[in-house]
C-alpha positions as CSV (number, residue, x, y, z in Angstrom):
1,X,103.2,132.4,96.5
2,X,102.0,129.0,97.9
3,X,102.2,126.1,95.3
4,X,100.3,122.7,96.6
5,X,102.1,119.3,94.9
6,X,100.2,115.9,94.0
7,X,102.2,112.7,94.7
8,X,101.6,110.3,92.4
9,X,102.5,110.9,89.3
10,X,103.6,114.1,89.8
11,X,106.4,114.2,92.0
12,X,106.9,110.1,91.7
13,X,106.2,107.7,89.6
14,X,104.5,104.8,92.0
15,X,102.9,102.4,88.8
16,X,104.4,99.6,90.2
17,X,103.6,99.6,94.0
18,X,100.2,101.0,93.3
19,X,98.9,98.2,90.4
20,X,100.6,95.3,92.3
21,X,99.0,96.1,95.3
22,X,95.7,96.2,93.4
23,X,96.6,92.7,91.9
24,X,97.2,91.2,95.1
25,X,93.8,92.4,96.2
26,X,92.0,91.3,93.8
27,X,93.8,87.9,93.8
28,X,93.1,87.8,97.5
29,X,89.4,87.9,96.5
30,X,89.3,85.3,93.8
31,X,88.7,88.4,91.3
32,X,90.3,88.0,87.4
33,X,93.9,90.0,87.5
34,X,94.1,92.6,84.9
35,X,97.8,93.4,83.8
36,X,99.5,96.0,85.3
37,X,98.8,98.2,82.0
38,X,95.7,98.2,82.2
39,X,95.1,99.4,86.0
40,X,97.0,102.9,85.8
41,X,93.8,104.7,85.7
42,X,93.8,103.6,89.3
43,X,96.6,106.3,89.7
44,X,95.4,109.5,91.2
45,X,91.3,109.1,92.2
46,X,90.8,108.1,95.8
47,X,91.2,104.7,96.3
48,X,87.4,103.9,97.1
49,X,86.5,105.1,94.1
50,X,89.0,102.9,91.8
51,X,88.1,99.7,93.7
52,X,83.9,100.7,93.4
53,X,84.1,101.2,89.7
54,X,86.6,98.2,89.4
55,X,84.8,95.9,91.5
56,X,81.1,96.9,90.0
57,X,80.5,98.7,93.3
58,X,80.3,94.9,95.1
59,X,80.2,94.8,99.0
60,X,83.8,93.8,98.9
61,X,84.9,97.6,98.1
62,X,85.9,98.0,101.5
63,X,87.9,94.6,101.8
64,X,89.4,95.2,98.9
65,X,90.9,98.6,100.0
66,X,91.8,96.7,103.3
67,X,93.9,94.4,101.1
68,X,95.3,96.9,99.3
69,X,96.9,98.8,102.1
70,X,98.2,95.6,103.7
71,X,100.3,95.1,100.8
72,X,100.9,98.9,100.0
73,X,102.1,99.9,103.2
74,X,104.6,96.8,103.6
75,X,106.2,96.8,100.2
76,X,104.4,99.1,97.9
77,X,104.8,102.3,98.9
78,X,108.5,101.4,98.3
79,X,107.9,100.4,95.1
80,X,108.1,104.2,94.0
81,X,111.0,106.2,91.5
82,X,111.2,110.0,91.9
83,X,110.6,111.6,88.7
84,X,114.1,112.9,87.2
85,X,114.3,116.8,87.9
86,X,111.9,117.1,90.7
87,X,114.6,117.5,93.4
88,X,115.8,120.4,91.8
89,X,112.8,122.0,91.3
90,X,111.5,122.2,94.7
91,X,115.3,123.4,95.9
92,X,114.9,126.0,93.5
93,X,111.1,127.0,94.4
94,X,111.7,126.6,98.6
95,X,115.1,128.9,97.7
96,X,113.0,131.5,95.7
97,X,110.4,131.9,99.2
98,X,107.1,129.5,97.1
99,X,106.0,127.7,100.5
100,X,105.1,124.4,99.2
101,X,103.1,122.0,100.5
102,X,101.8,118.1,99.2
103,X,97.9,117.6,98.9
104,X,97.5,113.8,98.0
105,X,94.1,111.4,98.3
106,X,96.5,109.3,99.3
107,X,97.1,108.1,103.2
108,X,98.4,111.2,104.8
109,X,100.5,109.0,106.8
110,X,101.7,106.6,103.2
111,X,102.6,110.2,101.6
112,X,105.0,111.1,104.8
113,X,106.4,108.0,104.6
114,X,107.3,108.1,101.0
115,X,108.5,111.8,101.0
116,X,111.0,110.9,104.3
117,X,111.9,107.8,102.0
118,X,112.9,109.7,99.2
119,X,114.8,113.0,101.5
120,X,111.8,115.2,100.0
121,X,109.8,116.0,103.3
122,X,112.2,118.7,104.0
123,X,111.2,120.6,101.2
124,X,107.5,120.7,102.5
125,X,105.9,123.2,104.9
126,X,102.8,120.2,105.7
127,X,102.3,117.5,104.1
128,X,98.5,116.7,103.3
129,X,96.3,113.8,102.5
130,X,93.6,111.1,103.2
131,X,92.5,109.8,106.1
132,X,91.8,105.8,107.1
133,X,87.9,107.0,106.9
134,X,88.4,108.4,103.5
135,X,88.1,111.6,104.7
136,X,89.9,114.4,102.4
137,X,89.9,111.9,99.8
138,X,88.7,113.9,97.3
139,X,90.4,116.8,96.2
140,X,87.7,119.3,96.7
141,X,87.3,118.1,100.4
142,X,91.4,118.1,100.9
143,X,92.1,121.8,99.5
144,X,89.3,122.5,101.4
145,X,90.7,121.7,104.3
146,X,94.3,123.1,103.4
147,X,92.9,126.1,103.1
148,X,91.6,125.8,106.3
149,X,94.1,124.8,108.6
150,X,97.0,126.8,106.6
151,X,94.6,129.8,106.0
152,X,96.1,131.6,103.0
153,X,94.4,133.3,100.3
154,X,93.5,131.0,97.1
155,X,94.7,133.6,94.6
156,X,97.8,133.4,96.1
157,X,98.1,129.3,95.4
158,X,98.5,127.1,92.5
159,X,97.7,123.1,92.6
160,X,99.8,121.3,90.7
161,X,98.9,117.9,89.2
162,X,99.1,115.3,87.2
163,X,95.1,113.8,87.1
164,X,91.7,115.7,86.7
165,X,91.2,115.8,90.0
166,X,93.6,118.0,91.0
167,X,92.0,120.8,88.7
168,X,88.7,119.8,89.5
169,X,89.1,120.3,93.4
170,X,91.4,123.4,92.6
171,X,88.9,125.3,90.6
172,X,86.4,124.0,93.1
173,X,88.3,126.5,96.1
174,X,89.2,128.9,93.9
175,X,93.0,128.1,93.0
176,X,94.2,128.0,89.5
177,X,95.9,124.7,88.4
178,X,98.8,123.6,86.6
179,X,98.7,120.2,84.4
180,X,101.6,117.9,84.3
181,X,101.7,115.9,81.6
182,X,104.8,113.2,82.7
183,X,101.9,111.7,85.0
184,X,99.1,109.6,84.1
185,X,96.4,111.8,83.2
186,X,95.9,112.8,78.9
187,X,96.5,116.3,77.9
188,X,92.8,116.2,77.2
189,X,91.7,115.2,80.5
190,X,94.2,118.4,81.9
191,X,92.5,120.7,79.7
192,X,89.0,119.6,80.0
193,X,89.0,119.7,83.7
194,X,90.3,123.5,83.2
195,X,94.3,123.6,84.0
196,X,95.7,126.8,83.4
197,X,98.9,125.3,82.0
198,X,100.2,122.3,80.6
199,X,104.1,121.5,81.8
200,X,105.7,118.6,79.9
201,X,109.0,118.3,82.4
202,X,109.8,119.3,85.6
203,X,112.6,121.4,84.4
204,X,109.7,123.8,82.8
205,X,107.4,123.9,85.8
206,X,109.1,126.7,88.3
207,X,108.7,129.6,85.5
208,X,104.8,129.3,85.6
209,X,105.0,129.0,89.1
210,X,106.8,131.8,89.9
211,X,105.0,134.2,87.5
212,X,102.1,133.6,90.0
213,X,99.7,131.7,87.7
214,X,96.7,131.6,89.8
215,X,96.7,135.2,87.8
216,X,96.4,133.0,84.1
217,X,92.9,132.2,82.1
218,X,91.9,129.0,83.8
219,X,91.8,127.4,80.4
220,X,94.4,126.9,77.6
221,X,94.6,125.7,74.1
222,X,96.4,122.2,73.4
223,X,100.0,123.4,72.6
Protein backbone atom coordinates (compact mmCIF):
# COMPACT_ATOMS: atom_id res chain seq x y z
CA UNK A 1 0.00 0.00 0.00
CA UNK A 2 1.39 3.47 -0.96
CA UNK A 3 -0.21 6.41 0.97
CA UNK A 4 0.81 10.11 -0.59
CA UNK A 5 0.83 12.97 2.43
CA UNK A 6 -0.09 16.84 1.90
CA UNK A 7 1.99 19.35 3.85
CA UNK A 8 0.28 21.97 4.89
CA UNK A 9 -2.23 21.48 7.05
CA UNK A 10 -1.95 18.03 7.18
CA UNK A 11 1.25 17.04 8.48
CA UNK A 12 2.05 20.88 9.86
CA UNK A 13 0.35 23.54 10.70
CA UNK A 14 2.33 26.50 8.61
CA UNK A 15 -0.65 29.56 9.29
CA UNK A 16 1.74 31.72 10.45
CA UNK A 17 4.80 31.62 7.94
CA UNK A 18 2.34 31.25 5.12
CA UNK A 19 -0.18 34.52 5.95
CA UNK A 20 2.76 36.68 7.00
CA UNK A 21 4.57 36.03 4.02
CA UNK A 22 1.42 37.02 2.13
CA UNK A 23 1.25 40.23 4.24
CA UNK A 24 4.63 41.29 3.60
CA UNK A 25 3.84 40.91 -0.09
CA UNK A 26 1.17 42.72 -0.32
CA UNK A 27 2.63 45.48 1.91
CA UNK A 28 5.56 45.38 -0.46
CA UNK A 29 3.05 46.34 -3.13
CA UNK A 30 1.15 49.13 -1.40
CA UNK A 31 -1.87 46.56 -1.34
CA UNK A 32 -4.51 46.87 2.00
CA UNK A 33 -3.27 43.99 4.67
CA UNK A 34 -5.97 41.66 5.52
CA UNK A 35 -5.47 40.05 9.13
CA UNK A 36 -3.98 36.96 9.28
CA UNK A 37 -7.52 35.34 9.86
CA UNK A 38 -8.73 36.12 7.09
CA UNK A 39 -5.98 34.77 4.56
CA UNK A 40 -6.03 30.96 5.55
CA UNK A 41 -7.93 30.06 2.54
CA UNK A 42 -4.52 30.79 0.99
CA UNK A 43 -3.54 27.46 2.72
CA UNK A 44 -3.38 24.56 0.35
CA UNK A 45 -4.19 25.95 -3.57
CA UNK A 46 -1.10 26.70 -5.53
CA UNK A 47 0.25 29.84 -4.72
CA UNK A 48 -0.64 31.50 -8.25
CA UNK A 49 -3.89 30.89 -7.85
CA UNK A 50 -4.31 32.48 -4.15
CA UNK A 51 -2.44 35.69 -5.19
CA UNK A 52 -4.77 35.83 -8.85
CA UNK A 53 -7.97 35.63 -7.02
CA UNK A 54 -6.49 37.85 -4.15
CA UNK A 55 -4.98 40.39 -6.30
CA UNK A 56 -8.13 40.57 -8.86
CA UNK A 57 -5.96 38.66 -11.34
CA UNK A 58 -3.61 42.21 -11.64
CA UNK A 59 -0.28 42.02 -13.50
CA UNK A 60 1.45 41.97 -10.21
CA UNK A 61 0.41 38.17 -9.67
CA UNK A 62 3.80 37.19 -10.51
CA UNK A 63 5.62 39.86 -8.23
CA UNK A 64 3.61 39.14 -5.73
CA UNK A 65 4.59 35.39 -5.61
CA UNK A 66 8.21 36.68 -6.00
CA UNK A 67 7.72 38.51 -2.77
CA UNK A 68 6.22 35.88 -1.14
CA UNK A 69 9.04 33.39 -1.56
CA UNK A 70 11.66 35.99 -0.56
CA UNK A 71 10.19 36.13 2.72
CA UNK A 72 8.95 32.43 2.83
CA UNK A 73 12.02 30.87 2.20
CA UNK A 74 14.13 33.09 4.78
CA UNK A 75 11.93 32.96 7.74
CA UNK A 76 8.62 31.51 6.80
CA UNK A 77 8.99 28.20 6.06
CA UNK A 78 10.31 28.20 9.68
CA UNK A 79 7.45 29.56 10.97
CA UNK A 80 5.76 25.93 10.93
CA UNK A 81 4.49 23.50 14.13
CA UNK A 82 4.11 19.79 13.43
CA UNK A 83 0.73 18.70 14.18
CA UNK A 84 0.72 16.68 17.61
CA UNK A 85 0.64 12.80 16.72
CA UNK A 86 1.96 12.86 13.22
CA UNK A 87 5.41 11.53 14.22
CA UNK A 88 3.97 8.56 15.41
CA UNK A 89 1.86 7.85 12.81
CA UNK A 90 4.21 7.71 9.98
CA UNK A 91 6.70 5.50 12.39
CA UNK A 92 3.87 3.30 12.71
CA UNK A 93 2.81 3.24 8.90
CA UNK A 94 6.74 3.08 7.47
CA UNK A 95 7.03 0.05 10.29
CA UNK A 96 3.83 -1.65 8.97
CA UNK A 97 5.59 -1.65 5.03
CA UNK A 98 2.82 1.73 3.64
CA UNK A 99 5.65 3.40 1.48
CA UNK A 100 4.88 6.91 1.93
CA UNK A 101 5.56 9.61 0.02
CA UNK A 102 4.70 13.86 0.33
CA UNK A 103 2.76 15.43 -2.72
CA UNK A 104 2.64 19.27 -1.92
CA UNK A 105 1.82 22.39 -4.52
CA UNK A 106 4.28 23.68 -2.55
CA UNK A 107 8.16 24.38 -3.71
CA UNK A 108 9.52 20.91 -3.92
CA UNK A 109 12.60 22.19 -2.71
CA UNK A 110 10.50 24.54 0.54
CA UNK A 111 8.76 21.03 1.35
CA UNK A 112 12.47 19.19 1.75
CA UNK A 113 13.53 21.83 3.64
CA UNK A 114 10.76 21.83 6.06
CA UNK A 115 10.50 17.98 6.45
CA UNK A 116 14.64 17.85 7.15
CA UNK A 117 13.68 20.76 9.65
CA UNK A 118 11.32 18.90 11.42
CA UNK A 119 13.49 15.02 11.28
CA UNK A 120 10.44 13.92 9.06
CA UNK A 121 12.16 13.35 5.59
CA UNK A 122 13.35 10.04 6.80
CA UNK A 123 10.05 8.77 6.93
CA UNK A 124 9.50 9.54 3.11
CA UNK A 125 10.37 7.34 0.15
CA UNK A 126 10.39 10.94 -2.31
CA UNK A 127 9.31 13.84 -1.46
CA UNK A 128 7.05 15.74 -4.16
CA UNK A 129 6.03 19.16 -5.18
CA UNK A 130 6.01 22.39 -7.24
CA UNK A 131 8.29 23.65 -9.39
CA UNK A 132 9.70 27.60 -9.68
CA UNK A 133 7.55 27.56 -13.12
CA UNK A 134 4.45 26.36 -11.35
CA UNK A 135 4.68 23.25 -12.80
CA UNK A 136 2.98 20.31 -10.64
CA UNK A 137 1.23 22.94 -8.90
CA UNK A 138 -1.95 21.55 -9.14
CA UNK A 139 -2.76 18.44 -7.73
CA UNK A 140 -4.03 16.67 -10.81
CA UNK A 141 -0.69 17.57 -12.63
CA UNK A 142 1.55 16.52 -9.35
CA UNK A 143 -0.15 12.84 -8.84
CA UNK A 144 0.20 12.78 -12.24
CA UNK A 145 3.48 12.88 -12.32
CA UNK A 146 3.98 10.65 -9.09
CA UNK A 147 2.43 8.26 -10.71
CA UNK A 148 4.79 8.55 -13.34
CA UNK A 149 8.09 8.66 -12.07
CA UNK A 150 7.19 6.13 -8.96
CA UNK A 151 5.05 3.88 -11.35
CA UNK A 152 2.69 2.07 -8.94
CA UNK A 153 -0.77 1.15 -9.47
CA UNK A 154 -3.48 3.90 -8.28
CA UNK A 155 -5.72 1.28 -6.55
CA UNK A 156 -3.01 0.53 -4.57
CA UNK A 157 -2.62 4.46 -3.18
CA UNK A 158 -4.48 6.70 -1.05
CA UNK A 159 -3.97 10.78 -0.97
CA UNK A 160 -4.28 12.10 2.12
CA UNK A 161 -5.26 15.67 2.68
CA UNK A 162 -6.39 18.38 4.29
CA UNK A 163 -7.95 20.86 1.22
CA UNK A 164 -10.23 20.00 -1.80
CA UNK A 165 -7.58 19.77 -3.84
CA UNK A 166 -6.13 16.92 -2.76
CA UNK A 167 -9.34 14.86 -3.52
CA UNK A 168 -9.92 16.63 -6.55
CA UNK A 169 -6.47 15.65 -8.13
CA UNK A 170 -6.78 12.16 -6.47
CA UNK A 171 -10.01 11.14 -8.02
CA UNK A 172 -8.70 12.86 -11.10
CA UNK A 173 -5.70 9.65 -11.37
CA UNK A 174 -7.74 7.38 -9.97
CA UNK A 175 -6.70 7.21 -6.18
CA UNK A 176 -9.14 7.28 -3.41
CA UNK A 177 -8.72 10.10 -0.76
CA UNK A 178 -8.80 10.50 2.78
CA UNK A 179 -10.07 13.97 4.39
CA UNK A 180 -8.32 15.47 7.35
CA UNK A 181 -10.28 17.54 9.14
CA UNK A 182 -7.38 19.24 11.73
CA UNK A 183 -6.32 21.27 8.46
CA UNK A 184 -7.96 24.12 6.90
CA UNK A 185 -10.34 22.76 4.61
CA UNK A 186 -14.60 22.33 6.04
CA UNK A 187 -15.92 18.91 6.35
CA UNK A 188 -18.14 20.06 3.58
CA UNK A 189 -15.53 21.07 1.26
CA UNK A 190 -13.88 17.19 2.04
CA UNK A 191 -17.01 15.61 1.24
CA UNK A 192 -18.09 17.60 -1.68
CA UNK A 193 -14.86 17.16 -3.46
CA UNK A 194 -15.49 13.23 -2.91
CA UNK A 195 -13.08 11.92 0.17
CA UNK A 196 -13.66 8.54 1.00
CA UNK A 197 -13.06 9.28 4.71
CA UNK A 198 -13.09 11.96 7.10
CA UNK A 199 -10.18 11.53 9.96
CA UNK A 200 -10.56 14.04 12.88
CA UNK A 201 -6.82 13.29 14.53
CA UNK A 202 -3.86 11.81 13.47
CA UNK A 203 -4.19 9.20 16.03
CA UNK A 204 -7.34 7.81 13.84
CA UNK A 205 -5.74 8.02 10.40
CA UNK A 206 -3.35 4.66 10.13
CA UNK A 207 -6.56 2.23 10.55
CA UNK A 208 -8.21 3.50 7.26
CA UNK A 209 -4.97 3.46 5.80
CA UNK A 210 -4.02 0.23 6.42
CA UNK A 211 -7.48 -1.41 5.60
CA UNK A 212 -6.41 -0.21 1.99
CA UNK A 213 -9.11 2.41 1.48
CA UNK A 214 -8.56 3.14 -2.17
CA UNK A 215 -11.04 -0.19 -1.91
CA UNK A 216 -13.97 2.32 0.11
CA UNK A 217 -17.11 4.23 -1.77
CA UNK A 218 -15.40 7.40 -2.88
CA UNK A 219 -18.03 9.31 -1.01
CA UNK A 220 -19.27 9.31 2.67
CA UNK A 221 -21.95 10.80 4.78
CA UNK A 222 -21.02 13.71 7.33
CA UNK A 223 -20.44 11.63 10.47
Amino acid sequence: MIALFDLDGTLTDPKTGITRSVQYALGKLGRPIPEADDLTWMIGPPLIAGFTELLGGSDEVQEAVRLYRERYSAIGLYENEVYAGIPALLQNLQERGIRLYVATSKLQVFARWILDHFDLSRFFSEIYGSELDNRNADKRDLIRHILEQERFNPMNAVMIGDRKHDAIGAKANGLASIGVTWGYGSRQELLDAGVARLVDAPQDLAEPILMRTATMPRRAAAP
